[in-house]
C-alpha positions as CSV (number, residue, x, y, z in Angstrom):
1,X,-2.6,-106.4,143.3
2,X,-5.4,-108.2,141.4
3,X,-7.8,-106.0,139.7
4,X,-11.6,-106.3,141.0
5,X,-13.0,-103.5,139.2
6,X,-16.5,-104.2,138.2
7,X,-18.2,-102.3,135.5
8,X,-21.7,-102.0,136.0
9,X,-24.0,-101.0,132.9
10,X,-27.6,-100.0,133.5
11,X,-29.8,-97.1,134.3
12,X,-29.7,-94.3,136.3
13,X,-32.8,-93.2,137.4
14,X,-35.1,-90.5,139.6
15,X,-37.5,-93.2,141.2
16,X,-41.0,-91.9,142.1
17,X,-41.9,-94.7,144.7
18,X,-45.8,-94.8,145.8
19,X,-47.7,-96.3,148.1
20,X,-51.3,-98.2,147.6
21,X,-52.6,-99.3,151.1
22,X,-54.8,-102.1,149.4
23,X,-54.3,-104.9,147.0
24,X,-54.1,-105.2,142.9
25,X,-55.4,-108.1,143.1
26,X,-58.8,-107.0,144.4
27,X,-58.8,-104.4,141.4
28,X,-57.7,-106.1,138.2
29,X,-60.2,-108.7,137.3
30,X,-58.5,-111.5,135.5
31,X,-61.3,-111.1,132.6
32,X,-61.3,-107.4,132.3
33,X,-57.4,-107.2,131.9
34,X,-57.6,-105.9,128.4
35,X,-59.9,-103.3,129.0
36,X,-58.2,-102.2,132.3
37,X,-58.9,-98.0,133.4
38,X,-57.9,-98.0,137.3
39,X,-57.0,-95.5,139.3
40,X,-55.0,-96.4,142.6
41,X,-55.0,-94.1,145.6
42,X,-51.4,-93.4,146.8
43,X,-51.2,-91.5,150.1
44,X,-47.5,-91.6,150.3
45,X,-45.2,-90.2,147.6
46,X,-41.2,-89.7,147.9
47,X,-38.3,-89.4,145.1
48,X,-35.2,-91.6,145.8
49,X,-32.1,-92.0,143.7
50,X,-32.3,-95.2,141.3
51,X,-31.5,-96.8,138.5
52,X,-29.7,-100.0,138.4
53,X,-26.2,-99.2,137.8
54,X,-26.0,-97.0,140.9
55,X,-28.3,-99.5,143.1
56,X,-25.9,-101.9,142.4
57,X,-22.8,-99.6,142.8
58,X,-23.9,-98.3,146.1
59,X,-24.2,-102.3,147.5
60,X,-21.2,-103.3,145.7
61,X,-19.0,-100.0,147.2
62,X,-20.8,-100.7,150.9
63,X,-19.6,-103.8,150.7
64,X,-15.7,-102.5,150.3
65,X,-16.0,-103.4,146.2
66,X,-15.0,-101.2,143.1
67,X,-17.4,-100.5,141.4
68,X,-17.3,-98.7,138.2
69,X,-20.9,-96.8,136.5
70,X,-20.7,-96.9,133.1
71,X,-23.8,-94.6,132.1
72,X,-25.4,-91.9,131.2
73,X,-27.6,-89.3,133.2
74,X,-29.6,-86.1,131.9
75,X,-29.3,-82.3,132.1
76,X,-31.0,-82.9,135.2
77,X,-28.4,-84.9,136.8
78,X,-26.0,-82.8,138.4
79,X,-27.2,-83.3,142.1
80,X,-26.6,-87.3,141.4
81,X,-23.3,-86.9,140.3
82,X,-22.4,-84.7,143.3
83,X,-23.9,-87.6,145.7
84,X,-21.9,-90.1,143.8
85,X,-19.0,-87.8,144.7
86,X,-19.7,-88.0,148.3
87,X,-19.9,-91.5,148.0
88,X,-16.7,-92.2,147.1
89,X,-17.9,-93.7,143.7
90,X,-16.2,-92.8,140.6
91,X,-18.5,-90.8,137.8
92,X,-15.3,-91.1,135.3
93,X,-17.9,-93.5,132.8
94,X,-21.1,-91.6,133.5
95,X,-21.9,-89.7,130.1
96,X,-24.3,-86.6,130.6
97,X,-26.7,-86.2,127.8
98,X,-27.2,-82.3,127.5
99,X,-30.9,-82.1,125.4
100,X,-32.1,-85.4,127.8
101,X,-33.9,-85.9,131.2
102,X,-32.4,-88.3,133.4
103,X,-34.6,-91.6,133.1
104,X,-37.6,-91.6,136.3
105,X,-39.3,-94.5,137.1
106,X,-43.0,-94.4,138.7
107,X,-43.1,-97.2,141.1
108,X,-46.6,-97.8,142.7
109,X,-46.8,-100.6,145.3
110,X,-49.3,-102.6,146.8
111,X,-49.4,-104.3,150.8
112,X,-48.5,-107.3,149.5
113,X,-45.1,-105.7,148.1
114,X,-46.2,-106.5,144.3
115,X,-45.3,-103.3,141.9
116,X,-46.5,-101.7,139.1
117,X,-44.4,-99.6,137.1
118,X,-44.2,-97.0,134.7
119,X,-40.2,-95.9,133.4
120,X,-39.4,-92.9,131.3
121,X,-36.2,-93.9,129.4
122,X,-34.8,-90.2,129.1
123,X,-30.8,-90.0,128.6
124,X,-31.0,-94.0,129.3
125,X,-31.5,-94.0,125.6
126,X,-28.2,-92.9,124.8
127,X,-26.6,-95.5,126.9
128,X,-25.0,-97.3,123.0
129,X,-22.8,-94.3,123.1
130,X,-20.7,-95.5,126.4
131,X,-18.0,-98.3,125.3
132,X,-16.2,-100.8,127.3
133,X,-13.2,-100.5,125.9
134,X,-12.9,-96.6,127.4
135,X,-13.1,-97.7,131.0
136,X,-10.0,-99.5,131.4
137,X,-9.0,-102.8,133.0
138,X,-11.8,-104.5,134.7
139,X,-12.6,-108.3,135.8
140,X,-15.9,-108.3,135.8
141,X,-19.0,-106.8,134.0
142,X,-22.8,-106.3,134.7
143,X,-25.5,-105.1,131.7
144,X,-28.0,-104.5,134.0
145,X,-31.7,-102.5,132.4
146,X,-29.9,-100.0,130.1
147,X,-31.0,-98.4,126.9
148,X,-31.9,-101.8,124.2
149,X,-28.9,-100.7,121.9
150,X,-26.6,-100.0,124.6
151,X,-27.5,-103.5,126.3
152,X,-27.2,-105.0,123.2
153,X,-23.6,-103.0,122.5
154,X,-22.3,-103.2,125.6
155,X,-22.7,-107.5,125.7
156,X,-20.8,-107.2,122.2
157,X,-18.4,-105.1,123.7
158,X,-17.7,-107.6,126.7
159,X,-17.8,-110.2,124.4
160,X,-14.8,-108.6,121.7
161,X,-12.9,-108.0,124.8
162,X,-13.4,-111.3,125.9
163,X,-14.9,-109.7,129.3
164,X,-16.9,-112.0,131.5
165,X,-20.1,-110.3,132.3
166,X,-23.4,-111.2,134.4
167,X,-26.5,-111.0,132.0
168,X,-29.1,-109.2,134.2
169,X,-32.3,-108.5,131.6
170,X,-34.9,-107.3,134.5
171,X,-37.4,-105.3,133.4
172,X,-35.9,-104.7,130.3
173,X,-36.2,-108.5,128.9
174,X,-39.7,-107.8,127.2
175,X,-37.9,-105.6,124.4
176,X,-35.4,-108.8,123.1
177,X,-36.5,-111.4,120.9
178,X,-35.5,-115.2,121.6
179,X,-32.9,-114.7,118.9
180,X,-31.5,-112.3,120.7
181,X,-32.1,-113.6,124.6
182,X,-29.7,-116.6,122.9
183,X,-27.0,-114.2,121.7
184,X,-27.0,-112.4,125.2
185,X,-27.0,-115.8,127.1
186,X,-24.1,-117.3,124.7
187,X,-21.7,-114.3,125.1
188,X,-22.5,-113.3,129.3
189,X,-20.6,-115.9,131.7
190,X,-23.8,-115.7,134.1
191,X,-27.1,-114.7,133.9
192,X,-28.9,-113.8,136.4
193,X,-33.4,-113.7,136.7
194,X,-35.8,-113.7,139.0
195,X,-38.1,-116.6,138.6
196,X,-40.9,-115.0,136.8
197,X,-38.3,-113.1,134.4
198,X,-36.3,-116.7,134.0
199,X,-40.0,-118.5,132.9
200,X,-40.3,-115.6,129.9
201,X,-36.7,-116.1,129.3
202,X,-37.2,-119.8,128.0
203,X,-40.6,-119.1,126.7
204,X,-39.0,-116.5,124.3
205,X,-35.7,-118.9,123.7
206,X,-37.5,-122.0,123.7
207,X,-34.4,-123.1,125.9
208,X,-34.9,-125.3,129.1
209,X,-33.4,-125.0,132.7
210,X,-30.9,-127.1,131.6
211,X,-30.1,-126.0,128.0
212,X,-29.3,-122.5,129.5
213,X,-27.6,-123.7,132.6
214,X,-25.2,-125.5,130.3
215,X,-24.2,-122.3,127.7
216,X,-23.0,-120.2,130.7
217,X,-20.6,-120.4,133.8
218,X,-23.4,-119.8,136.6
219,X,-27.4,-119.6,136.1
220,X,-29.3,-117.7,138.9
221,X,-32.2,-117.5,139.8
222,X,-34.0,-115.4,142.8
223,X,-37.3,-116.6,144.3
224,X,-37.9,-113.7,146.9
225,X,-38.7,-115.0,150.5
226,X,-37.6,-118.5,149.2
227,X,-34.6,-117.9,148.7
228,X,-32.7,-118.9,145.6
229,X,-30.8,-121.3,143.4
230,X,-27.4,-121.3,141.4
231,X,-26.7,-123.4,138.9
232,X,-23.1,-124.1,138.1
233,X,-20.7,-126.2,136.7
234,X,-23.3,-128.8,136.4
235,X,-24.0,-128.3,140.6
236,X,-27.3,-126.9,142.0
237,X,-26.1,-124.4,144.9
238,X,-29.7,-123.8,146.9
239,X,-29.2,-119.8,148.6
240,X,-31.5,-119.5,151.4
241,X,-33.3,-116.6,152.2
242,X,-32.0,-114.2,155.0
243,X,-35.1,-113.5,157.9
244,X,-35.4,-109.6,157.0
245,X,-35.8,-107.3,160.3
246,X,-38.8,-105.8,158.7
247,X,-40.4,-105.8,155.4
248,X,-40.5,-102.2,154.2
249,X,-39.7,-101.9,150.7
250,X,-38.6,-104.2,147.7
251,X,-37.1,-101.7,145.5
252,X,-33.8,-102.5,145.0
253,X,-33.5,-105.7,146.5
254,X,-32.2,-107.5,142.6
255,X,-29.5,-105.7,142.5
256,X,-28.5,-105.8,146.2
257,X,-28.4,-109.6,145.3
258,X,-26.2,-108.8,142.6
259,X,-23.6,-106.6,144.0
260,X,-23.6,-109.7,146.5
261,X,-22.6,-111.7,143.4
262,X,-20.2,-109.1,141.8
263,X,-18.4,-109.0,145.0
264,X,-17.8,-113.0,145.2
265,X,-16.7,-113.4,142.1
266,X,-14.1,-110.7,142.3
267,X,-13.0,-111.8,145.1
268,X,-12.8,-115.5,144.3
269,X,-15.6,-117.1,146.4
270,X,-17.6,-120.1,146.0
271,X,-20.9,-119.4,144.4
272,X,-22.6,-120.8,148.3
273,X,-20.4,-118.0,149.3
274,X,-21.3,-115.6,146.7
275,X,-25.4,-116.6,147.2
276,X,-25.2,-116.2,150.8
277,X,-23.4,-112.6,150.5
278,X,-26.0,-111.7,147.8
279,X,-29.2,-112.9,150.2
280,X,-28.0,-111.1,152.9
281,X,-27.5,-107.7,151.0
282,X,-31.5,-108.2,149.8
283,X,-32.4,-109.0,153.2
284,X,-30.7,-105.7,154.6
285,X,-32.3,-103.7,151.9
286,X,-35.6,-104.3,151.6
287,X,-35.9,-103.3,155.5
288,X,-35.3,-99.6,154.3
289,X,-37.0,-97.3,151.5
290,X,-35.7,-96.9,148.5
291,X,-32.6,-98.9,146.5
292,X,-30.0,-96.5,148.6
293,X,-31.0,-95.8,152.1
294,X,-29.5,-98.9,154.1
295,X,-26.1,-98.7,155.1
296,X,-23.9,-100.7,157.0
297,X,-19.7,-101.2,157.7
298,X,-18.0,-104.1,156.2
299,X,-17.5,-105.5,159.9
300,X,-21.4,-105.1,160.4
301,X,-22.0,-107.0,157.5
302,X,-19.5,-110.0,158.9
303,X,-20.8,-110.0,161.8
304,X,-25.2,-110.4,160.6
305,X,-23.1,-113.2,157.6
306,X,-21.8,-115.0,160.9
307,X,-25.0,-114.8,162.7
308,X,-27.1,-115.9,159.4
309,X,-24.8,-119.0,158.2
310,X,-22.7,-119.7,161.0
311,X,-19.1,-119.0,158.7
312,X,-16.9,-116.0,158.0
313,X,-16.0,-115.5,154.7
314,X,-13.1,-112.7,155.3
């Protein structure tokens, strides 16, 4: 049987989601930005699980994947490894880090869905003492937000083993130099941005579109509502966005889209495939709170694919 174990690197996380009934934009003044002190009223306050690597796990396993977490979660932790059990997702890479709090993110919202957040790295730090190399045979890889070291270790790691691996900086792109962007971008197979995050990407590298297209197997980028666009093996695969039931909540969405990706390319799909699976896993989520609330069988999924593109893809 061929192996579609996906490894996926990245945080876990205690996400403290809030709610701001108004808009930032009507309290940060362009010309006042760097002397900002605002406070933001937040009438709604809830704790979800998070974290990247078990956002995208949860999709990915929904999805009838296999995933693998390769992480590492606090003293605190024991409650999320015991839902991870439940799950049915292995916890075999998830290293606990005894004298550490598990990382917590403080996500403040607007109306208009834009965020504001503040992260608490925690045992995340720690995440350069997991290696690849311990968590058997795998096809596919992910370094999602992680620890720096550990995303820089873990792309060397994929990169010794001659591991393909999706580049997935997020939030955490802000702490690598351009140097270092380039080393990520030549090692990973696919990278994968939204398109404000892809804009500071060739800032920092000084690399175009094209340049960084060219120096990997697949280039995607997400544009929200407007879908999004693949670039590979010198083709331009445009995704289109998936009508959401309701609009509820964007945490989470990225790495719905990316499980959507991990599971084509396990499974051998065409990236239009592989896009179209990935924009209808956003789509899904972002109609419930929190990155692992939706849920949905395998023939459920078919069946919204069918009604979305007008195809079957299994």
């Amino acid at each position: 049987m061929t192996n579609k174990t996906a490894l996926i690197c990245g945080s876990l996380a205690f996400d403290k989601i809030m709610q701001y009934h108004g808009r930032f934009a009507e309290t940060l003044l362009a010309d006042q930005l760097h002397r900002v002190n605002v406070s933001f009223l937040v009438p709604t306050l809830r704790t979800e699980y998070g974290g990247c690597s078990a956002n995208i796990a949860y999709n990915l396993k929904l999805l009838g994947g296999d995933p693998l977490i390769m992480a590492t979660i606090g003293q605190d932790g024991g409650e999320y490894l015991e839902r991870f059990g439940k799950l049915g997702l292995d916890t075999r890479g998830i290293r606990t880090i005894g004298d550490a709090y598990t990382a917590q993110c403080f996500v403040t919202a607007d109306q208009d869905n834009n965020q504001i957040n503040a992260f608490h790295p925690g045992a995340m730090q720690y995440s350069h003492e997991n290696n690849v190399a311990d968590q058997g045979t795998l096809r596919v890889a992910i370094i999602s937000p992680d620890g720096r070291d550990g995303m820089i270790k873990h792309a060397r790691d994929c990169a010794d083993l001659k591991l393909p691996f999706m580049f997935d900086p997020g939030q955490q792109l802000p702490m690598f130099s351009g140097e270092e962007l380039i080393r990520f971008i030549d090692q990973a197979s696919y990278l994968a941005a939204n398109d404000y995050e892809f804009e500071m990407v060739m800032d920092r590298t000084g690399l175009s579109q094209a340049d960084i297209a060219a120096r990997l197997d697949a280039l995607v980028i997400t544009r929200g509502a407007e879908g999004s666009d693949i670039y590979a093996g010198g083709e331009h695969h445009r995704i289109p966005a998936v009508p959401a039931s309701s609009v509820v909540d964007p945490t989470g969405c990225g790495d719905a889209y990316r499980a959507g990706l991990l599971y084509g390319i396990t499974n051998g799909f065409d990236w239009p495939t592989s896009g179209r699976i990935a924009s209808l896993l956003g789509s899904i989520k972002i109609a419930s709170q929190g990155g692992q609330n939706h849920a949905f069988t395998p023939d459920e999924f078919d069946q919204q694919f069918e009604a979305a593109f007008g195809f079957r893809f299994r």
